[in-house]
PDB file of N, CA, C, O and CB in Angstrom:
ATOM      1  N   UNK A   1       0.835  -1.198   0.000  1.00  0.00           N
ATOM      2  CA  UNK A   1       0.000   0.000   0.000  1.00  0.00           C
ATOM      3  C   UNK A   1       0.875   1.255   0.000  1.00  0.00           C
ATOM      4  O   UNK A   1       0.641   2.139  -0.824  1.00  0.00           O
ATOM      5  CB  UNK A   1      -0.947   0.002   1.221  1.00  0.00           C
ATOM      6  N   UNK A   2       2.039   1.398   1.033  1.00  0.00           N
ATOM      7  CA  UNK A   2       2.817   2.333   1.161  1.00  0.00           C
ATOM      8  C   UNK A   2       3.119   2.463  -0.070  1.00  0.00           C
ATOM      9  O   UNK A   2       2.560   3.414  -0.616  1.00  0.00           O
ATOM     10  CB  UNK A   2       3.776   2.213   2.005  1.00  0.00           C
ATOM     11  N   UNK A   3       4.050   1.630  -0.938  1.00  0.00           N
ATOM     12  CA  UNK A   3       4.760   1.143  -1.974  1.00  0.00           C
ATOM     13  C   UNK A   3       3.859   1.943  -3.197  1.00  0.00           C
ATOM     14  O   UNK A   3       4.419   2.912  -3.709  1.00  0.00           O
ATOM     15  CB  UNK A   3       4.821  -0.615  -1.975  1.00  0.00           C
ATOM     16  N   UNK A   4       2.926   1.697  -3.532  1.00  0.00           N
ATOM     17  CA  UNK A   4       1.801   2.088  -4.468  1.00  0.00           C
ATOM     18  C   UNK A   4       1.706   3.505  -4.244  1.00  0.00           C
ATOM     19  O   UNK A   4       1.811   4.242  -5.225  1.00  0.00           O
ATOM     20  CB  UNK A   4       0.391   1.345  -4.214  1.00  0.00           C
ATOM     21  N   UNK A   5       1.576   3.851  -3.441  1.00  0.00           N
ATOM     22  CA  UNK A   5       1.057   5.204  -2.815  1.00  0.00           C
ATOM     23  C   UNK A   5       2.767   6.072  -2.816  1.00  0.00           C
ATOM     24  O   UNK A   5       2.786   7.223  -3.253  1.00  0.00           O
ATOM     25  CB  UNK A   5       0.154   4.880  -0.848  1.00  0.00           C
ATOM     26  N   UNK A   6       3.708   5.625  -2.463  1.00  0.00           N
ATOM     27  CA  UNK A   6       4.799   5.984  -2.750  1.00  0.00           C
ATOM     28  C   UNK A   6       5.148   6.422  -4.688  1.00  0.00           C
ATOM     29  O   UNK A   6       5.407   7.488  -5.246  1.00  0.00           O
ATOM     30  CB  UNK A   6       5.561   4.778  -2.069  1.00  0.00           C
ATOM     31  N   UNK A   7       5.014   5.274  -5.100  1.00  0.00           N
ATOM     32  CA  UNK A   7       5.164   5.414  -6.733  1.00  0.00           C
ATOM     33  C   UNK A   7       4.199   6.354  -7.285  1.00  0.00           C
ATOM     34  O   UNK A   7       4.668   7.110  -8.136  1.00  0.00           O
ATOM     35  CB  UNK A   7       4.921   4.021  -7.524  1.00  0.00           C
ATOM     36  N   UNK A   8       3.001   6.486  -7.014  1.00  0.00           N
ATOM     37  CA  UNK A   8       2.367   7.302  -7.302  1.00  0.00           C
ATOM     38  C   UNK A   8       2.577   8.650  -7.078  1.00  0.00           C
ATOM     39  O   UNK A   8       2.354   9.300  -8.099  1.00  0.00           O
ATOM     40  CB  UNK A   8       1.561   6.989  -6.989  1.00  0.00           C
ATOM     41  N   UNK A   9       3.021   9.511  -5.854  1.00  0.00           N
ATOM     42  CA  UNK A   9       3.937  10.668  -6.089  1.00  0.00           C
ATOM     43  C   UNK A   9       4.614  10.585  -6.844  1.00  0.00           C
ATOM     44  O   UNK A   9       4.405  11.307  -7.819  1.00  0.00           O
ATOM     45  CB  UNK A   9       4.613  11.060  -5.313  1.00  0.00           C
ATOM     46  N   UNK A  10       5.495   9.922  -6.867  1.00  0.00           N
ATOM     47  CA  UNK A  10       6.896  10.372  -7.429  1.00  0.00           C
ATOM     48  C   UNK A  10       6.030  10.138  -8.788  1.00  0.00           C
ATOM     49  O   UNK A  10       5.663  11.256  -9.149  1.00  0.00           O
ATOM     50  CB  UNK A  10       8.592   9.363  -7.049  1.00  0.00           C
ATOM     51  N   UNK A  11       5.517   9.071  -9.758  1.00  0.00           N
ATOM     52  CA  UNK A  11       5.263   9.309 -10.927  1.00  0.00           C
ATOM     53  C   UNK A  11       4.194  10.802 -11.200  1.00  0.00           C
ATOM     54  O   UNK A  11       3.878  11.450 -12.197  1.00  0.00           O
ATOM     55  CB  UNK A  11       4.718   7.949 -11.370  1.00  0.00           C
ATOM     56  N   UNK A  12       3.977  10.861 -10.172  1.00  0.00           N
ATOM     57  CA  UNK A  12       2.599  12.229 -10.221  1.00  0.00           C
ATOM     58  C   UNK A  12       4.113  13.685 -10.623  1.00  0.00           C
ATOM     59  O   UNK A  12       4.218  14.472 -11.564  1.00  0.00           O
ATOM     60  CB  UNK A  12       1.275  12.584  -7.656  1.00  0.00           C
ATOM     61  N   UNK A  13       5.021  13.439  -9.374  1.00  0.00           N
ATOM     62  CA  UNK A  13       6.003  14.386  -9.792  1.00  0.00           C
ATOM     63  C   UNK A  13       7.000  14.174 -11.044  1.00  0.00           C
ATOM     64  O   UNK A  13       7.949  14.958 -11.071  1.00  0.00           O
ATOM     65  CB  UNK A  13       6.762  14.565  -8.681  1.00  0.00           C
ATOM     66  N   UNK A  14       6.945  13.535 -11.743  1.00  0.00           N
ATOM     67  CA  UNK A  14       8.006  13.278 -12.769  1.00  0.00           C
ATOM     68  C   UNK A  14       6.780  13.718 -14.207  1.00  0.00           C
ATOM     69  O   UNK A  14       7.108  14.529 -15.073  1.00  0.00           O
ATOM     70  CB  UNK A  14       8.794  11.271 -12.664  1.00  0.00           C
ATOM     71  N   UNK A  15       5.589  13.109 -14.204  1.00  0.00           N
ATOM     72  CA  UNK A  15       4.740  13.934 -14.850  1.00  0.00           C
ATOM     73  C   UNK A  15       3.988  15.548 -15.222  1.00  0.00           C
ATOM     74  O   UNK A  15       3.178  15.946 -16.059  1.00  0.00           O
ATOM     75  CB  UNK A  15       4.236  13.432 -14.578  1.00  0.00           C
ATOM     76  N   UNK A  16       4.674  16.098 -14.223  1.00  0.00           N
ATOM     77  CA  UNK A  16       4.525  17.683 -13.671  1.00  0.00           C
ATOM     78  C   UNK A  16       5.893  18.110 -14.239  1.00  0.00           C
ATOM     79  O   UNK A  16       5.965  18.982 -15.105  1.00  0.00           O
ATOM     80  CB  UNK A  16       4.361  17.961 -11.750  1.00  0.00           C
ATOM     81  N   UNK A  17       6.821  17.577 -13.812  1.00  0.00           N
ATOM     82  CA  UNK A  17       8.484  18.232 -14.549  1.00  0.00           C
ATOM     83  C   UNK A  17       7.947  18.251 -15.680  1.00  0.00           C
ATOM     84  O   UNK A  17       7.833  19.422 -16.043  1.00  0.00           O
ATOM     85  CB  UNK A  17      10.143  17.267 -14.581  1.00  0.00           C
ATOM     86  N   UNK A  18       7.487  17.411 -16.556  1.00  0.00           N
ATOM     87  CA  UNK A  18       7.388  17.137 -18.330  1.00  0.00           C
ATOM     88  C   UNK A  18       6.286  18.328 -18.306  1.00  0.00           C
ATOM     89  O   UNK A  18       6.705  19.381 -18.787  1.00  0.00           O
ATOM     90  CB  UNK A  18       6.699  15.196 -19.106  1.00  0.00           C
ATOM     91  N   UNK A  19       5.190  18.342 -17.916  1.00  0.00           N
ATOM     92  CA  UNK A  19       4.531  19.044 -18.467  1.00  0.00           C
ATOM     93  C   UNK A  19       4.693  20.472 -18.150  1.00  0.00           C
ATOM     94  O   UNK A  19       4.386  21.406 -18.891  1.00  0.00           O
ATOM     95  CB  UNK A  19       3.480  18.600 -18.339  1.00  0.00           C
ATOM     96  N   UNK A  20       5.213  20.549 -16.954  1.00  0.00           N
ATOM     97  CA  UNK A  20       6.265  21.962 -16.690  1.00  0.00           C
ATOM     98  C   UNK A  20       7.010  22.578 -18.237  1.00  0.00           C
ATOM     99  O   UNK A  20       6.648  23.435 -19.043  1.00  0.00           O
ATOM    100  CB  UNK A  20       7.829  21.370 -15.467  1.00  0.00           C
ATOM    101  N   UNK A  21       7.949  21.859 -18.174  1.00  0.00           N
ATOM    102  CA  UNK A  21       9.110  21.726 -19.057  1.00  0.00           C
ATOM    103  C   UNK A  21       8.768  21.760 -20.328  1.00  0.00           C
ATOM    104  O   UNK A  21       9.664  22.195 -21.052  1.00  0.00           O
ATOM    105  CB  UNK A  21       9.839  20.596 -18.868  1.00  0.00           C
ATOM    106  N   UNK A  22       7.282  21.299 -21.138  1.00  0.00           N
ATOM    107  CA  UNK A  22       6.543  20.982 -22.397  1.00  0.00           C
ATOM    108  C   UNK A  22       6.369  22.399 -22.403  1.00  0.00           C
ATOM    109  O   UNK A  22       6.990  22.955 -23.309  1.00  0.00           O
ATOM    110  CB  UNK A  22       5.176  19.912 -22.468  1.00  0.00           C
ATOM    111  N   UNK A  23       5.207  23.705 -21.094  1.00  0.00           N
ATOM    112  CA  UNK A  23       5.108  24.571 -21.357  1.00  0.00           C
ATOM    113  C   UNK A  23       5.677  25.307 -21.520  1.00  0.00           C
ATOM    114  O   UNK A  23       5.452  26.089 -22.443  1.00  0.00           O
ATOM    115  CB  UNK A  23       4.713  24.762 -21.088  1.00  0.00           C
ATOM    116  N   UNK A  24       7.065  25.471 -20.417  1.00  0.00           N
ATOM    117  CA  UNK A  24       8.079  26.446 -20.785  1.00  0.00           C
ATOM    118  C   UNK A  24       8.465  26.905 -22.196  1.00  0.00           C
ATOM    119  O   UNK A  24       8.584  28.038 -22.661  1.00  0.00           O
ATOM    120  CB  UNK A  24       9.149  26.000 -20.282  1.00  0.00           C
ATOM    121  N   UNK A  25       8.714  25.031 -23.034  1.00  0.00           N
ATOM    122  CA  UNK A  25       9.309  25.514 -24.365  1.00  0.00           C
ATOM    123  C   UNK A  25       8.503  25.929 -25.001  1.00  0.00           C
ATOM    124  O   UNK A  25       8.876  26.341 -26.099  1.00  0.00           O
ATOM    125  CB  UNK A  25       9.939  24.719 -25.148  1.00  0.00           C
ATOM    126  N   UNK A  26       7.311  26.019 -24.735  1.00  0.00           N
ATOM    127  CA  UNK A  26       5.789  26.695 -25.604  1.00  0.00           C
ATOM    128  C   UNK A  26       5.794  27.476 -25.867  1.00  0.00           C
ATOM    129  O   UNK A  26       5.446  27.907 -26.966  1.00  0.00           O
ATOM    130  CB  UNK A  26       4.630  26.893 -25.260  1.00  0.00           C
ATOM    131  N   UNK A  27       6.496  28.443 -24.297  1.00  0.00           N
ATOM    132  CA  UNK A  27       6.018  29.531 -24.184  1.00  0.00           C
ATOM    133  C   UNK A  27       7.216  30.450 -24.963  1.00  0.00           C
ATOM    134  O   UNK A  27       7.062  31.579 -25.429  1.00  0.00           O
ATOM    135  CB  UNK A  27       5.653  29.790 -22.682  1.00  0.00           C
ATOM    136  N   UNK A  28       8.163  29.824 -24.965  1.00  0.00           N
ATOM    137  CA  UNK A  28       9.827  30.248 -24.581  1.00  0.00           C
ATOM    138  C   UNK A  28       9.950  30.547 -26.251  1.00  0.00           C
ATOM    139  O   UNK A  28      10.336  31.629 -26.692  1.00  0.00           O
ATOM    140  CB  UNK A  28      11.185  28.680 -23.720  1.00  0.00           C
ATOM    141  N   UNK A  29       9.525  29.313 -27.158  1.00  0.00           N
ATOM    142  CA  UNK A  29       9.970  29.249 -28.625  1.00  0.00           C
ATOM    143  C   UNK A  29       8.435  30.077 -29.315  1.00  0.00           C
ATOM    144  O   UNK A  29       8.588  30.682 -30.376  1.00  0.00           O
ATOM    145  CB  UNK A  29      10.318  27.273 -29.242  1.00  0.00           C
ATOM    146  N   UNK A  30       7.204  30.062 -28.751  1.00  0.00           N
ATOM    147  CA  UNK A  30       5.984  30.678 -29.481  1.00  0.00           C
ATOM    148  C   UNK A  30       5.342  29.251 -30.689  1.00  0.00           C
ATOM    149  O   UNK A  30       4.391  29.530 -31.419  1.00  0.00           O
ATOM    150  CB  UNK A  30       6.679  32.385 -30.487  1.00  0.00           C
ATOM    151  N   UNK A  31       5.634  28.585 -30.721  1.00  0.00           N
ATOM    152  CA  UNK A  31       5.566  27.362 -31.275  1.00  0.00           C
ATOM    153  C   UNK A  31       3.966  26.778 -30.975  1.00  0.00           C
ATOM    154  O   UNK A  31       3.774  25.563 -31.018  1.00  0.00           O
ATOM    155  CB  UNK A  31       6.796  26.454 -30.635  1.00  0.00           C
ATOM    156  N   UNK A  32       2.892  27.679 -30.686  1.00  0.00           N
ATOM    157  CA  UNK A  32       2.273  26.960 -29.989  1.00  0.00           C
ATOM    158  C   UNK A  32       1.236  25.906 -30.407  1.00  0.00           C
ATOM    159  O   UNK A  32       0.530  25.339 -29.573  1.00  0.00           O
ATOM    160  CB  UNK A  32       1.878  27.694 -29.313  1.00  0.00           C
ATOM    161  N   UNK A  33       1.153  25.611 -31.989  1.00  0.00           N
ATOM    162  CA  UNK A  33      -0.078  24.927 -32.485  1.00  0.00           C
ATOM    163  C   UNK A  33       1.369  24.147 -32.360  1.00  0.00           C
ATOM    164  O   UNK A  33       1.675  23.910 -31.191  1.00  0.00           O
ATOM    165  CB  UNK A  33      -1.285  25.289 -33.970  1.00  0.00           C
ATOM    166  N   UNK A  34       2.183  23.767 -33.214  1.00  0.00           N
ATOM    167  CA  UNK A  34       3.190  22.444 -32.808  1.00  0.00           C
ATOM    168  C   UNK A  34       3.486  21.604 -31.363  1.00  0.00           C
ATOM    169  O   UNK A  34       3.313  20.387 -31.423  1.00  0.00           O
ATOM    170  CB  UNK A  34       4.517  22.924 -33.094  1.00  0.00           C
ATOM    171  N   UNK A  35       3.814  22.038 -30.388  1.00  0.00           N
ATOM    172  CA  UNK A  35       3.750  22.129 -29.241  1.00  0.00           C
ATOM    173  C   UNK A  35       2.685  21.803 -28.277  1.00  0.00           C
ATOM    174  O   UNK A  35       2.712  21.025 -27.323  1.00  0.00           O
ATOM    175  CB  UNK A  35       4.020  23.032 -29.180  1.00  0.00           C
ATOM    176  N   UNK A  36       1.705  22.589 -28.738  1.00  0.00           N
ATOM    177  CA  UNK A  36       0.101  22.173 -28.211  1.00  0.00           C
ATOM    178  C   UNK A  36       0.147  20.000 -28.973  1.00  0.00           C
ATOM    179  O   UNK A  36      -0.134  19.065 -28.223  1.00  0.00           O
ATOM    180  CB  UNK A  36      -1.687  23.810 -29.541  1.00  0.00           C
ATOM    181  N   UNK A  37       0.421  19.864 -29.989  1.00  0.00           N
ATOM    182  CA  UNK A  37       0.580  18.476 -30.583  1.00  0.00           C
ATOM    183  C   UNK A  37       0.904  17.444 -29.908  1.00  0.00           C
ATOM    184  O   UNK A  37       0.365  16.378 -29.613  1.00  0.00           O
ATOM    185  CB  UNK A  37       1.397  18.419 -31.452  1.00  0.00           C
ATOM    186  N   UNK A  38       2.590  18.314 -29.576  1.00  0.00           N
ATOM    187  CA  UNK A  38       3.137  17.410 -29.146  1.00  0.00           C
ATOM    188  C   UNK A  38       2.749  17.298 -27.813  1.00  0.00           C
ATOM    189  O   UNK A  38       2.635  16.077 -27.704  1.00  0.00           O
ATOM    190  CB  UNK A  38       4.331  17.480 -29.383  1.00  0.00           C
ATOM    191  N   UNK A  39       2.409  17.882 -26.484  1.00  0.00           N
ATOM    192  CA  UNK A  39       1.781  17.989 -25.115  1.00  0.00           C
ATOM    193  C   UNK A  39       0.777  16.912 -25.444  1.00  0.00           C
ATOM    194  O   UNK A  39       0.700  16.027 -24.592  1.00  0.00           O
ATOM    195  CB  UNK A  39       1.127  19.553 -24.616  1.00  0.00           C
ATOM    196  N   UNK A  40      -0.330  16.747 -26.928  1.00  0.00           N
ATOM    197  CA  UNK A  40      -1.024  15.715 -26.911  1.00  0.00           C
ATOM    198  C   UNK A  40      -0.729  14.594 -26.936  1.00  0.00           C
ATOM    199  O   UNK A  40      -1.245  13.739 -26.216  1.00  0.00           O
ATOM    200  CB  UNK A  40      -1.604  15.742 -27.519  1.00  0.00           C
ATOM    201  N   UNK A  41       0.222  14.377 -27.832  1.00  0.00           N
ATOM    202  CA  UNK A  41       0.768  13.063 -28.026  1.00  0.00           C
ATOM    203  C   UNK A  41       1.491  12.901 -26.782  1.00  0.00           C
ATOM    204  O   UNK A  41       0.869  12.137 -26.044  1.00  0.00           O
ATOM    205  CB  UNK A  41       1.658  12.883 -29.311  1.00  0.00           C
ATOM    206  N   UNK A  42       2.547  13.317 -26.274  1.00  0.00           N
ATOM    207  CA  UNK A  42       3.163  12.713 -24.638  1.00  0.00           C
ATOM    208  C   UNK A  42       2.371  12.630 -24.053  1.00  0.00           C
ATOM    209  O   UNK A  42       2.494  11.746 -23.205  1.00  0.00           O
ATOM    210  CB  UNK A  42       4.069  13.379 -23.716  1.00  0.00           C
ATOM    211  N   UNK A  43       0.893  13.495 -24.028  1.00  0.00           N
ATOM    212  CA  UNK A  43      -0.135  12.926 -22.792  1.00  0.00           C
ATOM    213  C   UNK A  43      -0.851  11.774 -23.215  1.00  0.00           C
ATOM    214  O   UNK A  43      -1.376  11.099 -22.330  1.00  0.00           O
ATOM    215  CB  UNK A  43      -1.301  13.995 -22.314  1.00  0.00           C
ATOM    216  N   UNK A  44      -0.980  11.398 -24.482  1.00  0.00           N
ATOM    217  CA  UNK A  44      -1.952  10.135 -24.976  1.00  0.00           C
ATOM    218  C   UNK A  44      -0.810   8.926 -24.655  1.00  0.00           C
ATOM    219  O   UNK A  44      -1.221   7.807 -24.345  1.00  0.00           O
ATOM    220  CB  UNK A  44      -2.537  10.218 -26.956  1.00  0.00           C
ATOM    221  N   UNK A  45       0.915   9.251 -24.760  1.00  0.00           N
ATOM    222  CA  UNK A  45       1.728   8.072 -24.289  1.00  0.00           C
ATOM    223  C   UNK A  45       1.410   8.110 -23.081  1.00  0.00           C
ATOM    224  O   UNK A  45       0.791   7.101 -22.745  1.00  0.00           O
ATOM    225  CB  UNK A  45       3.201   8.041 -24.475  1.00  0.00           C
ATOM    226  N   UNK A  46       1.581   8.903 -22.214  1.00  0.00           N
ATOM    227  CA  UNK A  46       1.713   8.933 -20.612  1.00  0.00           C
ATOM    228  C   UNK A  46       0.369   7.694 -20.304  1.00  0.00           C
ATOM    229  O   UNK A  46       0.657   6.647 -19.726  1.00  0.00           O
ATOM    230  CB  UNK A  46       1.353  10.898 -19.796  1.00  0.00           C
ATOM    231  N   UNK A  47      -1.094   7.979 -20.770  1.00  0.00           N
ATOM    232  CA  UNK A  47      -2.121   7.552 -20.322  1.00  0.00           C
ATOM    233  C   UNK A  47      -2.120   6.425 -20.914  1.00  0.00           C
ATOM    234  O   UNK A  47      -3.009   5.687 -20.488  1.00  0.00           O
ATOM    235  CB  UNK A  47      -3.147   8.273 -20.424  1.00  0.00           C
ATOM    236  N   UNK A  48      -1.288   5.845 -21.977  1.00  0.00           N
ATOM    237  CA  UNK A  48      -1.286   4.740 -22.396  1.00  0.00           C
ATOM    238  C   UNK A  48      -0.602   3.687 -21.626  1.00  0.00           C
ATOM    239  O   UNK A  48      -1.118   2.571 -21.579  1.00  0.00           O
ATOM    240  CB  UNK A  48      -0.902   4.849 -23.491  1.00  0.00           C
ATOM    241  N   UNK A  49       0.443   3.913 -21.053  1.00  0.00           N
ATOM    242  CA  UNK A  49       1.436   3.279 -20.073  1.00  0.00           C
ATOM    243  C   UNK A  49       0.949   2.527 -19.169  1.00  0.00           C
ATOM    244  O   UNK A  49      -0.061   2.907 -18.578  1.00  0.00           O
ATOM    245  CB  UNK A  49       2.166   4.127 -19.389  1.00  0.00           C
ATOM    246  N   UNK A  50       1.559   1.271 -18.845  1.00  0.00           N
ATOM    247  CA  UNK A  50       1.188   0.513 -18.032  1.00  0.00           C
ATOM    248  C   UNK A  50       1.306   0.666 -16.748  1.00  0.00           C
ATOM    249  O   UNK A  50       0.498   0.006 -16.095  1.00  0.00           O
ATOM    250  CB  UNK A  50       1.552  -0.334 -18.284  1.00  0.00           C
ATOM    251  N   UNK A  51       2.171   1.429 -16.050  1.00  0.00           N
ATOM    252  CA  UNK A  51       2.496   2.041 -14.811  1.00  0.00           C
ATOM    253  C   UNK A  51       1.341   3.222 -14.725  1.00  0.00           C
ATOM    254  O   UNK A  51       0.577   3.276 -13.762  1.00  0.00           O
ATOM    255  CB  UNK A  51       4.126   2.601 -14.789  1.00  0.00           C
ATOM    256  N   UNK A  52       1.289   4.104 -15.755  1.00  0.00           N
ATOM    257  CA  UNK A  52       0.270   4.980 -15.519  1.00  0.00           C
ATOM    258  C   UNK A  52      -1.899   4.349 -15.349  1.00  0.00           C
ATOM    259  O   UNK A  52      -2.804   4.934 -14.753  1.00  0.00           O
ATOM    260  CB  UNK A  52       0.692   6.017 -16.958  1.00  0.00           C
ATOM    261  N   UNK A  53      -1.957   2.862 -16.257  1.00  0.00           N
ATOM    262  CA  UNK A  53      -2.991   2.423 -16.010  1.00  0.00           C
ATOM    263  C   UNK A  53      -3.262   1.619 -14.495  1.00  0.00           C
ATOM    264  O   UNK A  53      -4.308   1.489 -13.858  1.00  0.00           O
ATOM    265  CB  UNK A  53      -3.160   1.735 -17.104  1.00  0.00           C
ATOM    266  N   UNK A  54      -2.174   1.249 -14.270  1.00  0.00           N
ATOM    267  CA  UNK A  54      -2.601   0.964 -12.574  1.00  0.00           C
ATOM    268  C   UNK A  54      -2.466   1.896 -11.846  1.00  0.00           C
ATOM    269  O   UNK A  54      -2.754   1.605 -10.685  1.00  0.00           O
ATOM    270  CB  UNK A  54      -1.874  -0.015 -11.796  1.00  0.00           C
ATOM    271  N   UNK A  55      -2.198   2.763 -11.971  1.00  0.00           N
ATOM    272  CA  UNK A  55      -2.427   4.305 -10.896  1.00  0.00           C
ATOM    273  C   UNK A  55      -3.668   4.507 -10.874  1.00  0.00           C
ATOM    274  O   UNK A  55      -4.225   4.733  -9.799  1.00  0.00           O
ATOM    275  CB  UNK A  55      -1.779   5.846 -11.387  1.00  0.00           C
ATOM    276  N   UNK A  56      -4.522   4.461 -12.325  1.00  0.00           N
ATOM    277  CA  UNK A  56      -5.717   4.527 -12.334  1.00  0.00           C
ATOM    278  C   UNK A  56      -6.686   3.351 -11.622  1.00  0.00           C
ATOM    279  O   UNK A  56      -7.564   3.572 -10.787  1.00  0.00           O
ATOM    280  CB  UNK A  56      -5.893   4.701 -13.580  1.00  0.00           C
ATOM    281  N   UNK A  57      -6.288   2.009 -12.182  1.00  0.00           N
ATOM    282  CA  UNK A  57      -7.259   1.185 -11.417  1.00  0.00           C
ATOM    283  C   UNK A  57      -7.130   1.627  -9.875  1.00  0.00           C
ATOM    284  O   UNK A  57      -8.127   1.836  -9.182  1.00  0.00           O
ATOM    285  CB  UNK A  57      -6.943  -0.451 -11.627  1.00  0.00           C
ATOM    286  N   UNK A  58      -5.401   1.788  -9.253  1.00  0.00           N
ATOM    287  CA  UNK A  58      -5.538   2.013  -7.848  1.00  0.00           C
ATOM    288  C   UNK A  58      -6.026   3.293  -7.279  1.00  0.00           C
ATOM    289  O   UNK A  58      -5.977   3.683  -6.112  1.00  0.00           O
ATOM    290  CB  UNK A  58      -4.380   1.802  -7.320  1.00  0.00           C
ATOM    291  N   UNK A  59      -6.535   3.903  -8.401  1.00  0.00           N
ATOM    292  CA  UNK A  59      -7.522   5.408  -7.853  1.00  0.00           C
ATOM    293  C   UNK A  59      -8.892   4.788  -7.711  1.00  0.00           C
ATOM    294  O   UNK A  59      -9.683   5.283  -6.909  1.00  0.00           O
ATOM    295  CB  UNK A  59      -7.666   6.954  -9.177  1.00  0.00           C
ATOM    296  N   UNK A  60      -9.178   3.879  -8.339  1.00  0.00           N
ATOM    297  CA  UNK A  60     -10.769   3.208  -8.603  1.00  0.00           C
ATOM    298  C   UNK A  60     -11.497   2.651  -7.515  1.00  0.00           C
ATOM    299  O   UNK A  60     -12.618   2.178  -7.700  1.00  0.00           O
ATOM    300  CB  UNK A  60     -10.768   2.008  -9.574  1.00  0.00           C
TER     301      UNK A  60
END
């Protein structure tokens, strides 16, 4: 339980750096219909992931 609940921060925080880091260069280069793309596509990988689908069942 700890264990689960442990991984889940840290993946909650390693998902926040990226999407931190996705906006910065958004904002930084003006890029934003490209950019806006790509934020989709890393978020459609992220939610595809198998580590990220048991976060979900263990939210359920």
């Amino acid at each position: 339980m700890t264990i689960h609940l442990l991984q889940h921060i840290i993946f909650t925080i390693i998902v926040r750096v990226i999407i931190i880091a996705l906006v910065t260069q958004m904002t930084v280069h003006h890029h934003l219909l490209i950019q806006a793309d790509v934020m989709a596509v890393v978020a459609g990988e992220i939610k595809k992931s198998p580590f990220m689908q048991r976060a979900f069942d263990d939210l359920r």
